[in-house]
C-alpha positions in Angstrom: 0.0 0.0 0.0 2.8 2.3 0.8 4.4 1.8 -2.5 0.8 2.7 -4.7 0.9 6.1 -2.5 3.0 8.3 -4.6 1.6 6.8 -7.7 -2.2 7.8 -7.4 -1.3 11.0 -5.1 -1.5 13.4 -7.6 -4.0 11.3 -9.3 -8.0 10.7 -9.5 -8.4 7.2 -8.6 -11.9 6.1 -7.5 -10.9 2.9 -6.1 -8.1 0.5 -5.2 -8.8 -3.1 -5.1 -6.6 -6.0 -3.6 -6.9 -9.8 -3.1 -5.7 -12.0 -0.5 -5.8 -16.5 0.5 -7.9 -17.1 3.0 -4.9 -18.2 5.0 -2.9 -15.0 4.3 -3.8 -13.2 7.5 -1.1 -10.6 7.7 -1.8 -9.0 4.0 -5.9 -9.3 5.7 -4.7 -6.9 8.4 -2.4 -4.8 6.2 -4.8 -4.2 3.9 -7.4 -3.0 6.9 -5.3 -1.1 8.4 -4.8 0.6 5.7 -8.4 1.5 5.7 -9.7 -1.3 3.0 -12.9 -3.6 3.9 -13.4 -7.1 2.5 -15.9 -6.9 -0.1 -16.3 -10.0 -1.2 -15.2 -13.8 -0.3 -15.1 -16.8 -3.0 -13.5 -20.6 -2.5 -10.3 -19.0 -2.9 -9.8 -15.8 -2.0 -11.0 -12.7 -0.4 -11.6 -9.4 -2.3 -11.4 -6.2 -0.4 -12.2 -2.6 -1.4 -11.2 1.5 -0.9 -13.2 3.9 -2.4 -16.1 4.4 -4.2 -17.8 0.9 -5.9 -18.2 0.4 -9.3 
């Protein structure tokens, strides 16, 4: 998340989306921490969200 900061800064972005295993619990709190909610869940992973949806 850090690194994709200076990139979309100075940049309109309307949302950022990430994916993460089920068993990959430390990217799962990165990513809320970093102020993303999980949006959506399938067999294999789970999709979160920041911003406006689409």
């Amino acid at each position: 998340m850090r690194a994709a900061r200076p990139r979309v800064r100075h940049r309109p972005v309307g949302r950022v989306i990430a994916d993460t295993t089920h068993d990959n619990v430390g990217s799962q709190r990165v990513l809320a921490k970093s102020g993303m909610r999980r949006h959506t869940t399938d067999d294999r992973l789970h999709h979160y969200e920041l911003g406006r949806p689409a």
